[in-house]
PyMOL Python script that loads the backbone (N, CA, C, O; Angstrom):
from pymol import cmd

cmd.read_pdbstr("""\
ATOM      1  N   UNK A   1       0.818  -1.194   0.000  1.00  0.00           N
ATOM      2  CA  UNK A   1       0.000   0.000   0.000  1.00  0.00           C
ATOM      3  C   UNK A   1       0.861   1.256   0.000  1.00  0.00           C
ATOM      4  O   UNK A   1       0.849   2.030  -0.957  1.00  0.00           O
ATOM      5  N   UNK A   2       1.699   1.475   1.216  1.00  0.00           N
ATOM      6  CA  UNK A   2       2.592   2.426   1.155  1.00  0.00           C
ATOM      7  C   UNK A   2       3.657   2.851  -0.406  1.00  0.00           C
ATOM      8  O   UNK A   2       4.173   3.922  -0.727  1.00  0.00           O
ATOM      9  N   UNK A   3       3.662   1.146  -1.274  1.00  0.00           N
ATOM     10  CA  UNK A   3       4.917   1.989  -2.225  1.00  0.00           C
ATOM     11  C   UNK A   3       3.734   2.478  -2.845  1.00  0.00           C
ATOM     12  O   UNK A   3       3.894   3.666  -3.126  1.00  0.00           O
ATOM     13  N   UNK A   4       2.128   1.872  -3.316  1.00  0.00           N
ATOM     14  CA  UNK A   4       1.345   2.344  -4.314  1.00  0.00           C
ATOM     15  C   UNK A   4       1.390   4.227  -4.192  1.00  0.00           C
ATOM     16  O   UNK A   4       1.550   5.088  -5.057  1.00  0.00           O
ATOM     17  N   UNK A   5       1.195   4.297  -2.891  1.00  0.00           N
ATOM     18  CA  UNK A   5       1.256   5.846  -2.771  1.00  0.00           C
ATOM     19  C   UNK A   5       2.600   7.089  -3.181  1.00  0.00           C
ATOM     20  O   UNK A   5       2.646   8.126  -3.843  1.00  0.00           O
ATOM     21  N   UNK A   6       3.516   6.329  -2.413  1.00  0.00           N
ATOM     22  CA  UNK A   6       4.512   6.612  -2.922  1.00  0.00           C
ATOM     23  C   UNK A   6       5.088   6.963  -4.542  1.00  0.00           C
ATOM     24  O   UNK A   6       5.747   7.977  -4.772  1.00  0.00           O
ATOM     25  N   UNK A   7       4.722   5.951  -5.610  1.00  0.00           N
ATOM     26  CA  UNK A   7       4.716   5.515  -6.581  1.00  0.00           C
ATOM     27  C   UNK A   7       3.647   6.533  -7.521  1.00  0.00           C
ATOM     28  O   UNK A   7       3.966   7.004  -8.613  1.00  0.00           O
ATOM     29  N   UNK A   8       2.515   6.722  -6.941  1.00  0.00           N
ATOM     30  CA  UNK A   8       1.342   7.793  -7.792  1.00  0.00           C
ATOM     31  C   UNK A   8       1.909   9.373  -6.817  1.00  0.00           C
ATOM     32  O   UNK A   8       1.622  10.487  -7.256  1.00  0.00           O
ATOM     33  N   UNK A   9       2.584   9.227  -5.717  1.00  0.00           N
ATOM     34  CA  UNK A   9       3.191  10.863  -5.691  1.00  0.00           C
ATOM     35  C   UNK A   9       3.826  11.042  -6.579  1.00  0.00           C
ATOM     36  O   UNK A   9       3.557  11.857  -7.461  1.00  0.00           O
ATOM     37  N   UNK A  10       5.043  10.148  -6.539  1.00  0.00           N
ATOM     38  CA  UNK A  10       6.383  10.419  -7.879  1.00  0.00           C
ATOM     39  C   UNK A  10       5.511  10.787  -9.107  1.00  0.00           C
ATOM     40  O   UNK A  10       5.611  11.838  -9.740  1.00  0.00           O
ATOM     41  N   UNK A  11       4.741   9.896  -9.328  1.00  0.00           N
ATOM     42  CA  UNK A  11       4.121  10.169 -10.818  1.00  0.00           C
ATOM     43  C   UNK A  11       3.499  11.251 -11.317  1.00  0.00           C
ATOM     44  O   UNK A  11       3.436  11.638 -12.484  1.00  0.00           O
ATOM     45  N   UNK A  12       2.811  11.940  -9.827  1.00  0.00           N
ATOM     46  CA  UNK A  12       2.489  12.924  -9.762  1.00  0.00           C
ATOM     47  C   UNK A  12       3.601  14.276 -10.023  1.00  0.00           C
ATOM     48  O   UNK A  12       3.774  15.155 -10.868  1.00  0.00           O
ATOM     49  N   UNK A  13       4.002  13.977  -9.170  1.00  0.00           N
ATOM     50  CA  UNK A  13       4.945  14.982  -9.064  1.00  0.00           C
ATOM     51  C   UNK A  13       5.815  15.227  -9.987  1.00  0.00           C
ATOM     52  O   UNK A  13       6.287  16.361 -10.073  1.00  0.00           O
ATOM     53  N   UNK A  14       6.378  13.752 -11.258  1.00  0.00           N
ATOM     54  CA  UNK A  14       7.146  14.077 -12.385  1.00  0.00           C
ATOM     55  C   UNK A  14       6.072  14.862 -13.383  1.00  0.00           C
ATOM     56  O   UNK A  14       6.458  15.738 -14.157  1.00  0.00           O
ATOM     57  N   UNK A  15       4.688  14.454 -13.279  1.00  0.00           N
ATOM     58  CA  UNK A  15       3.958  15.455 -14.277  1.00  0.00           C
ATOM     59  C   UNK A  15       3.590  16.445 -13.943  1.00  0.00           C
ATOM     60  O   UNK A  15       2.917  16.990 -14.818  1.00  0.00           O
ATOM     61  N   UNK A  16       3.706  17.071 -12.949  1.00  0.00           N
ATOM     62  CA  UNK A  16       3.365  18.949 -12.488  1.00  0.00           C
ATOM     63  C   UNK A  16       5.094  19.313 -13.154  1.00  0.00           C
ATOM     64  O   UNK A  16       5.101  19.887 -14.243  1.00  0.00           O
ATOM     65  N   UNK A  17       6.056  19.086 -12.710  1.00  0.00           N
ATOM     66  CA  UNK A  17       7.382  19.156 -13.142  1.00  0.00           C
ATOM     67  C   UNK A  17       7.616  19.256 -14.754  1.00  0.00           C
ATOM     68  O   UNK A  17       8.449  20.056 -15.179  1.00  0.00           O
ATOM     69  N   UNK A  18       6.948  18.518 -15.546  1.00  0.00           N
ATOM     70  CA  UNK A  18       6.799  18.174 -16.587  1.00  0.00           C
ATOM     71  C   UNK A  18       6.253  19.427 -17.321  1.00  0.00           C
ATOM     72  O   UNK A  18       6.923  20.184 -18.023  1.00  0.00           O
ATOM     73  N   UNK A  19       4.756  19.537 -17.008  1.00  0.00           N
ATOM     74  CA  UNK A  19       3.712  20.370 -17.585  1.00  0.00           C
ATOM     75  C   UNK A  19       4.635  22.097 -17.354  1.00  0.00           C
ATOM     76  O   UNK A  19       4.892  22.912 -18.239  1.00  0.00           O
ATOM     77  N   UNK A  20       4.935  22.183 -15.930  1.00  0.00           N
ATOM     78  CA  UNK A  20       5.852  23.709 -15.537  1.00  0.00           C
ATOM     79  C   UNK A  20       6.880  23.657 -17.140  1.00  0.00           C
ATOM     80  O   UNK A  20       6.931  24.589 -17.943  1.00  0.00           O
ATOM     81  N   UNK A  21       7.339  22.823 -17.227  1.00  0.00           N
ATOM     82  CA  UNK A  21       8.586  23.006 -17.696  1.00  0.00           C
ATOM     83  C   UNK A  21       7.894  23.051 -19.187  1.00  0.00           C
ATOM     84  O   UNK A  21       8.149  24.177 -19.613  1.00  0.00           O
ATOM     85  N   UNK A  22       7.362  22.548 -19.875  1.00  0.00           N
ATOM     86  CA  UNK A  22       6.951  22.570 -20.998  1.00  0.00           C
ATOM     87  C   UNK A  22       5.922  23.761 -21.053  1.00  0.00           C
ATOM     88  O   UNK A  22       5.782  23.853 -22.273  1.00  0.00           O
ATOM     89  N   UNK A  23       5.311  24.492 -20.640  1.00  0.00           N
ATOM     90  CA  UNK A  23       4.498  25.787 -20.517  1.00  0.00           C
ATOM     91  C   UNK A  23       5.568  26.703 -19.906  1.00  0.00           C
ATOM     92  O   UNK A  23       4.905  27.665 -19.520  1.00  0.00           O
ATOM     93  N   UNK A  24       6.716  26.917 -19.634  1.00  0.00           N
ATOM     94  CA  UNK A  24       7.609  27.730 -19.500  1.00  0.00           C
ATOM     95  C   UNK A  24       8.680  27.826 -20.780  1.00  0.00           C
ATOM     96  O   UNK A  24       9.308  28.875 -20.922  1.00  0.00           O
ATOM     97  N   UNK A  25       8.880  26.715 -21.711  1.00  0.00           N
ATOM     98  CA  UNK A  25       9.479  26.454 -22.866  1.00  0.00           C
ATOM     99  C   UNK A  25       8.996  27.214 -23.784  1.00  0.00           C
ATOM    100  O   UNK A  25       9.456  28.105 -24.498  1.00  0.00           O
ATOM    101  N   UNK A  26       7.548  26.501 -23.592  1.00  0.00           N
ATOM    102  CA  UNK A  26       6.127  27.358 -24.648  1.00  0.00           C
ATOM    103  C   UNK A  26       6.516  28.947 -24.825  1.00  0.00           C
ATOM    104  O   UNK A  26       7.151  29.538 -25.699  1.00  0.00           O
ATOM    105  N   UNK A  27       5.935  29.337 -23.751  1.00  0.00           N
ATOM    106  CA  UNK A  27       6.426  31.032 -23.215  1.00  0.00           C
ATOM    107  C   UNK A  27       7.000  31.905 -23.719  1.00  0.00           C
ATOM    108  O   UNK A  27       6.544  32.900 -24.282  1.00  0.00           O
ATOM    109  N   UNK A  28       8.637  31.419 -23.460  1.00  0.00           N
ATOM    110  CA  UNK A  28       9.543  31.401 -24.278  1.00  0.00           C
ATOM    111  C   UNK A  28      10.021  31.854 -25.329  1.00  0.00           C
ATOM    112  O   UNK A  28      10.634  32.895 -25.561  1.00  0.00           O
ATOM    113  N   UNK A  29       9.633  30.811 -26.111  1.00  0.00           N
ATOM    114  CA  UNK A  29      10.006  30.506 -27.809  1.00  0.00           C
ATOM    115  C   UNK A  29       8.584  31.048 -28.231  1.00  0.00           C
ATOM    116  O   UNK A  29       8.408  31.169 -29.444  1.00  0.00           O
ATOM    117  N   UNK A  30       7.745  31.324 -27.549  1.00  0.00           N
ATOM    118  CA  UNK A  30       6.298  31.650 -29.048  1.00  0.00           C
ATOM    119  C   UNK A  30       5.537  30.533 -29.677  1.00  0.00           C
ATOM    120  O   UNK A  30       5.383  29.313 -29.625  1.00  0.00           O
ATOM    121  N   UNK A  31       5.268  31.268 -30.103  1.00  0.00           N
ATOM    122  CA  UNK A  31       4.201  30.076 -31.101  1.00  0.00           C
ATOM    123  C   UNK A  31       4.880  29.782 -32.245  1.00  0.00           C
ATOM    124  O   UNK A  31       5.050  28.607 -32.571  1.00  0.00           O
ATOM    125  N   UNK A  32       5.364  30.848 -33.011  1.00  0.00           N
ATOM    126  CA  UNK A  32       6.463  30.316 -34.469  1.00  0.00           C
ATOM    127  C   UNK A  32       7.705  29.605 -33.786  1.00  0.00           C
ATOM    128  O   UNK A  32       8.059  28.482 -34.146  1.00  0.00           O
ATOM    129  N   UNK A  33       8.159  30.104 -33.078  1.00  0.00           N
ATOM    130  CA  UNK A  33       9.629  29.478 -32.809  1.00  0.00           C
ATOM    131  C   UNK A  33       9.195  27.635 -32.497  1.00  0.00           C
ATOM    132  O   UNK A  33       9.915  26.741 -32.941  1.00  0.00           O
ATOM    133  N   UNK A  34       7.956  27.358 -31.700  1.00  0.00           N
ATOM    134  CA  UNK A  34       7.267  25.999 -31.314  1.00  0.00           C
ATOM    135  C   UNK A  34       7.258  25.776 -32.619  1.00  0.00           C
ATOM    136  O   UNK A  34       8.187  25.073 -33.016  1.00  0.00           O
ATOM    137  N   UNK A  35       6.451  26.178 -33.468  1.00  0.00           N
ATOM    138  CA  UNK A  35       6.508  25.484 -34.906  1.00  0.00           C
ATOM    139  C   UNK A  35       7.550  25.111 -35.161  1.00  0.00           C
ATOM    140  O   UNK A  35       7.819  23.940 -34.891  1.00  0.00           O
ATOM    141  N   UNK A  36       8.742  26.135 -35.907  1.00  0.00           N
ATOM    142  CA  UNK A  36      10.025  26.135 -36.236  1.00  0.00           C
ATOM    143  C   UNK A  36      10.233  24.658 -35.841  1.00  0.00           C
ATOM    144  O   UNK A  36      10.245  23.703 -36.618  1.00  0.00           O
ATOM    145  N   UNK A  37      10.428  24.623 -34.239  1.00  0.00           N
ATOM    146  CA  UNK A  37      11.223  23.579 -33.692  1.00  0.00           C
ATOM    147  C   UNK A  37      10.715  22.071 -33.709  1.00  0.00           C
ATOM    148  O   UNK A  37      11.238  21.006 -33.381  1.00  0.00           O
ATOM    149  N   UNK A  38       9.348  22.464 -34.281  1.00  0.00           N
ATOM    150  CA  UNK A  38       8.518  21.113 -34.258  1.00  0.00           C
ATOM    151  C   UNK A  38       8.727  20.477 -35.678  1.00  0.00           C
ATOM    152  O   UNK A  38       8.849  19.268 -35.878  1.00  0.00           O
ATOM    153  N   UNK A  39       8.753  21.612 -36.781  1.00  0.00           N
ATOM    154  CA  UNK A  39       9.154  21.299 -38.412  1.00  0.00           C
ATOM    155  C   UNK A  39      10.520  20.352 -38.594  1.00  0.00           C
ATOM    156  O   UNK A  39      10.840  19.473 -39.394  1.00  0.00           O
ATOM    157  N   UNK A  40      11.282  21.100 -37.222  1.00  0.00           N
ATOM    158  CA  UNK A  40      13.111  20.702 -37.480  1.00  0.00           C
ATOM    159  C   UNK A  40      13.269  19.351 -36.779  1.00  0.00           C
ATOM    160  O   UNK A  40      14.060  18.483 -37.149  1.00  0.00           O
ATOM    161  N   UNK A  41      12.538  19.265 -35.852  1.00  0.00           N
ATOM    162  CA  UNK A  41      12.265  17.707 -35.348  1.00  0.00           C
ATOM    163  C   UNK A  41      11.755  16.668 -36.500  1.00  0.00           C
ATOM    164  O   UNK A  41      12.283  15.602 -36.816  1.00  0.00           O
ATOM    165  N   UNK A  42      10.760  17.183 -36.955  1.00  0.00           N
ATOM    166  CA  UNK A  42       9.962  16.105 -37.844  1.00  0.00           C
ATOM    167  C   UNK A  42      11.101  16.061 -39.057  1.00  0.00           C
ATOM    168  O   UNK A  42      11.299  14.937 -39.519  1.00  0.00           O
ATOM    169  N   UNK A  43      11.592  16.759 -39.419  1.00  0.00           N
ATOM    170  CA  UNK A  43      12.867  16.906 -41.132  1.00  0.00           C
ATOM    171  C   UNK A  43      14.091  15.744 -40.092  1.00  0.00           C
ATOM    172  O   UNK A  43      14.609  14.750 -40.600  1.00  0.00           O
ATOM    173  N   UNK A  44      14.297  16.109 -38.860  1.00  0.00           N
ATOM    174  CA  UNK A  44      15.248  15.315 -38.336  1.00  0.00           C
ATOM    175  C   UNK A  44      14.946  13.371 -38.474  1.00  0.00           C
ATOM    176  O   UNK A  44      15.557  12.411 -38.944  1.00  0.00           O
ATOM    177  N   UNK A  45      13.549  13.629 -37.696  1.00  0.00           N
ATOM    178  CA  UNK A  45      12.936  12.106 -37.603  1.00  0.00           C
ATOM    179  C   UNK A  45      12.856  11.857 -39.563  1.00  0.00           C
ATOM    180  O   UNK A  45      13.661  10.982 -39.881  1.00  0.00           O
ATOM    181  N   UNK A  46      12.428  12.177 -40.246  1.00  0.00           N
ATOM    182  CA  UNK A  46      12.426  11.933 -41.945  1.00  0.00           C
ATOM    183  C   UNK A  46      13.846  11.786 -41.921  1.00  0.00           C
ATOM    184  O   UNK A  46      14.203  10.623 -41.737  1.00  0.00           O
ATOM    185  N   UNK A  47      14.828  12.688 -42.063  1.00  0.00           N
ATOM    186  CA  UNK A  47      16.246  12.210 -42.550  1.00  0.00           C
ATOM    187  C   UNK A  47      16.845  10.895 -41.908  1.00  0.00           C
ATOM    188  O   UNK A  47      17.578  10.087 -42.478  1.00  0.00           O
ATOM    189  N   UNK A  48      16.290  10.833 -40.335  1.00  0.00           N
ATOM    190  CA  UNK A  48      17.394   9.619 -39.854  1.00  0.00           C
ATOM    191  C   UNK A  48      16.413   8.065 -40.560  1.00  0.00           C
ATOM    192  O   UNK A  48      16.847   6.924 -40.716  1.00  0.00           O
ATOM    193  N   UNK A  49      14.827   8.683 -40.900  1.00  0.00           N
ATOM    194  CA  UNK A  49      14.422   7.113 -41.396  1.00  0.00           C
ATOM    195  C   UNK A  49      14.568   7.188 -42.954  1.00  0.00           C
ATOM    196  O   UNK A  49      13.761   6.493 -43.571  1.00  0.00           O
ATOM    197  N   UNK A  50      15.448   7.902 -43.683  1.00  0.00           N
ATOM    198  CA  UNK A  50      15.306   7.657 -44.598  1.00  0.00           C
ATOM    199  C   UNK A  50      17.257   6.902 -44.491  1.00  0.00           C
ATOM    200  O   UNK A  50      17.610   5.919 -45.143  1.00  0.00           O
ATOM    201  N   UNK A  51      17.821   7.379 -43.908  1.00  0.00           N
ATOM    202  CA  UNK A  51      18.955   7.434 -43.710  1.00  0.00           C
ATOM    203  C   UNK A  51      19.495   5.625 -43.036  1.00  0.00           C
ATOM    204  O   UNK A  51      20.586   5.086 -43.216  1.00  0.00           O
ATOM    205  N   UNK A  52      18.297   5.074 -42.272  1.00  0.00           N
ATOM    206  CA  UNK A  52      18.054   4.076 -42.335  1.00  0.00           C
ATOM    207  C   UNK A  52      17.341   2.948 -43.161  1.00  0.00           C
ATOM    208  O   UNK A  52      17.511   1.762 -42.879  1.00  0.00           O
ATOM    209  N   UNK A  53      16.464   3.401 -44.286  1.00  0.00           N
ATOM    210  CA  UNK A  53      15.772   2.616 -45.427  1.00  0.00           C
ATOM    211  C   UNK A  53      17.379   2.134 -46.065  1.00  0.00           C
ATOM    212  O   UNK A  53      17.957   1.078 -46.322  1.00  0.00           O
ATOM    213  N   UNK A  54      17.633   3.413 -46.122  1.00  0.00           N
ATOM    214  CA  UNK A  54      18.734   3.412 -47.256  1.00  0.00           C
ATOM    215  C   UNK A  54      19.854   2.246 -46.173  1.00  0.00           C
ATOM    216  O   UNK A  54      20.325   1.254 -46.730  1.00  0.00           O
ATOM    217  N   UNK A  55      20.024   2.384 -45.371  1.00  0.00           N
ATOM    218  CA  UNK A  55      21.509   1.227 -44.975  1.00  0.00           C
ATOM    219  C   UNK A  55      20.628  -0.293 -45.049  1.00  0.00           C
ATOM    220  O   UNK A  55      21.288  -1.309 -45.267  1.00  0.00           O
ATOM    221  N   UNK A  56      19.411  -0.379 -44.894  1.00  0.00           N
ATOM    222  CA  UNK A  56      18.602  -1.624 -44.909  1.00  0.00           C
ATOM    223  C   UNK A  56      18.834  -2.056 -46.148  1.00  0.00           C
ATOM    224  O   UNK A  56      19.466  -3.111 -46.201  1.00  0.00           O
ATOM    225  N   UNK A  57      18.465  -1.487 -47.344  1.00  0.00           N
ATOM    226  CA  UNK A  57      18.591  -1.451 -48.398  1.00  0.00           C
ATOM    227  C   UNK A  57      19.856  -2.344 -49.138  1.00  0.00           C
ATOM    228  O   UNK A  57      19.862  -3.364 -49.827  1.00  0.00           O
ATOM    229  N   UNK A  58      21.107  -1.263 -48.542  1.00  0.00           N
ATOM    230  CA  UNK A  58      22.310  -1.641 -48.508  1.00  0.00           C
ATOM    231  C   UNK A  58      22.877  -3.140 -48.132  1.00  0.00           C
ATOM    232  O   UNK A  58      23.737  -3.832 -48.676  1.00  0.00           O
ATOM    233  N   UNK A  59      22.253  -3.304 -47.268  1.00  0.00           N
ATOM    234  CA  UNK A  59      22.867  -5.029 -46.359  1.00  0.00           C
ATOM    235  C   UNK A  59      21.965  -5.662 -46.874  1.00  0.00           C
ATOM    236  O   UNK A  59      22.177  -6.874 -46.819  1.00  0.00           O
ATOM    237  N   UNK A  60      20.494  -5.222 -47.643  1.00  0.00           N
ATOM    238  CA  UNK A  60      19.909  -6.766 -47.655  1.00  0.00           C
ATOM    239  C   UNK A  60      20.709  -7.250 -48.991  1.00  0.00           C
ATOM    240  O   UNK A  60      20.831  -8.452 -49.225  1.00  0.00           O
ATOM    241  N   UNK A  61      21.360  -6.039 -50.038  1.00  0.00           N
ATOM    242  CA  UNK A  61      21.919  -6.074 -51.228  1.00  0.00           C
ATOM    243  C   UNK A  61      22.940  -7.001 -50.639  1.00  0.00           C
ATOM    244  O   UNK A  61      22.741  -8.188 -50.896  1.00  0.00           O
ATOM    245  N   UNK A  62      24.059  -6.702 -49.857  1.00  0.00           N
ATOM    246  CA  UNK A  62      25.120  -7.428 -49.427  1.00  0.00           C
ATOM    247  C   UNK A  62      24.510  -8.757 -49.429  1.00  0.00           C
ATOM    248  O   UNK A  62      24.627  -9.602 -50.317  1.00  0.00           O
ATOM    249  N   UNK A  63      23.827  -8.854 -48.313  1.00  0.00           N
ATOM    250  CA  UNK A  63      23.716 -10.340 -47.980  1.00  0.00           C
ATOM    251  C   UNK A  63      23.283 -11.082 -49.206  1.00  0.00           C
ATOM    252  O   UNK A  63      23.813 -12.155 -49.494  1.00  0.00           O
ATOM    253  N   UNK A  64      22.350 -10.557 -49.929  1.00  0.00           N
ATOM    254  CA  UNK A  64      21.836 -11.232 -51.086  1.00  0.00           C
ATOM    255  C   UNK A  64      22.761 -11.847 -52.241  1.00  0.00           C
ATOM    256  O   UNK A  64      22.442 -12.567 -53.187  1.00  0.00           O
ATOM    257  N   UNK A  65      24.229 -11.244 -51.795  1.00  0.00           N
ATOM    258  CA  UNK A  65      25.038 -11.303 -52.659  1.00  0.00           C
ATOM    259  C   UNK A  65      26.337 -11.989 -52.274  1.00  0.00           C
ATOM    260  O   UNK A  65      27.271 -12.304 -53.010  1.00  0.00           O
ATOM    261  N   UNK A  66      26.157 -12.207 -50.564  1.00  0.00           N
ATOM    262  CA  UNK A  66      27.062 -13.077 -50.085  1.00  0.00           C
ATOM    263  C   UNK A  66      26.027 -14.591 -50.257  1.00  0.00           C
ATOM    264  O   UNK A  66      26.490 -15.637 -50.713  1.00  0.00           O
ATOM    265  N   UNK A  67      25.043 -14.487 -49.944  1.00  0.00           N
ATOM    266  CA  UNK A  67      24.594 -15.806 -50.188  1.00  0.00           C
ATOM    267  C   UNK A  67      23.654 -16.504 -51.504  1.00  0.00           C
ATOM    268  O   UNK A  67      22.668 -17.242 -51.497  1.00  0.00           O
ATOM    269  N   UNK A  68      24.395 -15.946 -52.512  1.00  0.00           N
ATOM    270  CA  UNK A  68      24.480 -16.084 -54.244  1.00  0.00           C
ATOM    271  C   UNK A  68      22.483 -15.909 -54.432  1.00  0.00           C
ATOM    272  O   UNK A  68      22.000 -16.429 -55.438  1.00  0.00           O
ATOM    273  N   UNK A  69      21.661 -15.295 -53.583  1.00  0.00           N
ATOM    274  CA  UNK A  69      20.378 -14.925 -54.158  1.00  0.00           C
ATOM    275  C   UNK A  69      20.384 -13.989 -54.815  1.00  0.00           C
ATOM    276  O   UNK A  69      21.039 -13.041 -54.383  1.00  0.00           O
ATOM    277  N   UNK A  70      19.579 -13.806 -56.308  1.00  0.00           N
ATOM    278  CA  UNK A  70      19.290 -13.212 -56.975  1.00  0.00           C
ATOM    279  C   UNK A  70      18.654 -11.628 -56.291  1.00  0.00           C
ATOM    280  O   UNK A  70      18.462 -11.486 -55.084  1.00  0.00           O
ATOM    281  N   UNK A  71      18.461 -10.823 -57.049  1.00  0.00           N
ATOM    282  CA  UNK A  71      18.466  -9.674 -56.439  1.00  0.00           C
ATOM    283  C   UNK A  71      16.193  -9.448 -56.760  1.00  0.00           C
ATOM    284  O   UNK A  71      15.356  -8.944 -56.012  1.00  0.00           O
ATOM    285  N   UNK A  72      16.052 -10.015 -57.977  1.00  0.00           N
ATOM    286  CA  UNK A  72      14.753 -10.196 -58.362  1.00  0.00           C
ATOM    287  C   UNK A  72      14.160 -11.266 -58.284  1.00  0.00           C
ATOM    288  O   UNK A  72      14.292 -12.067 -59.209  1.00  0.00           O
ATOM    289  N   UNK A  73      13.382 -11.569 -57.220  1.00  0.00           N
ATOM    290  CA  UNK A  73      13.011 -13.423 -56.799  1.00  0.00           C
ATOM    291  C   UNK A  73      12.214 -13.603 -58.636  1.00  0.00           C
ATOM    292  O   UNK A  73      11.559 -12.850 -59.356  1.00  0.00           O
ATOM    293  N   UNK A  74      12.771 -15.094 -58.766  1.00  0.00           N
ATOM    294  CA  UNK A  74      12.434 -15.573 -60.202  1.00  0.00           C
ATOM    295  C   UNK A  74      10.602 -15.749 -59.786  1.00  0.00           C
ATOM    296  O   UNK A  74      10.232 -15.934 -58.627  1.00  0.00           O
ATOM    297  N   UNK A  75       9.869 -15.672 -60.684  1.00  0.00           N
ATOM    298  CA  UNK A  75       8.661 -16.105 -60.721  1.00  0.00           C
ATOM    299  C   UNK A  75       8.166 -17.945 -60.760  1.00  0.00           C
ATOM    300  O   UNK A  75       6.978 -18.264 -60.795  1.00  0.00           O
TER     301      UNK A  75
END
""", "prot")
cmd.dss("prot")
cmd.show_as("cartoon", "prot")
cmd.util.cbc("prot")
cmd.orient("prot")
């Protein structure tokens, strides 16, 4: 019983901590600068998954080619 309480203070208490800090960020930076930073996140998350298609890409080529499979499965 005691950690349950314990356990929903912390939880509590990391999200008042949380919410302060993110409505003081807000504040801040504005409403364009929030955009800005939300555009440069999302171009970040796109470059690193494209940045990963592309090495997937890469090794399945390798492997396909260390273990003599064709690159176009035959019909």
């Amino acid at each position: 019983m005691i950690k349950r309480v314990f356990w929903l203070a912390a939880g509590a208490a990391i999200g008042v901590v949380t919410v302060r800090k993110v409505s003081a960020m807000k504040s801040a930076v504005g409403p364009e600068g929030l955009n800005r930073a939300v555009a440069q996140l999302a171009d970040s998350v796109a470059d690193f998954a494209d940045a990963f298609r592309q090495g997937m890409q890469e090794r399945e080529t390798d492997l396909r080619t260390a273990l003599g499979i064709d690159a176009e499965p035959r019909p």
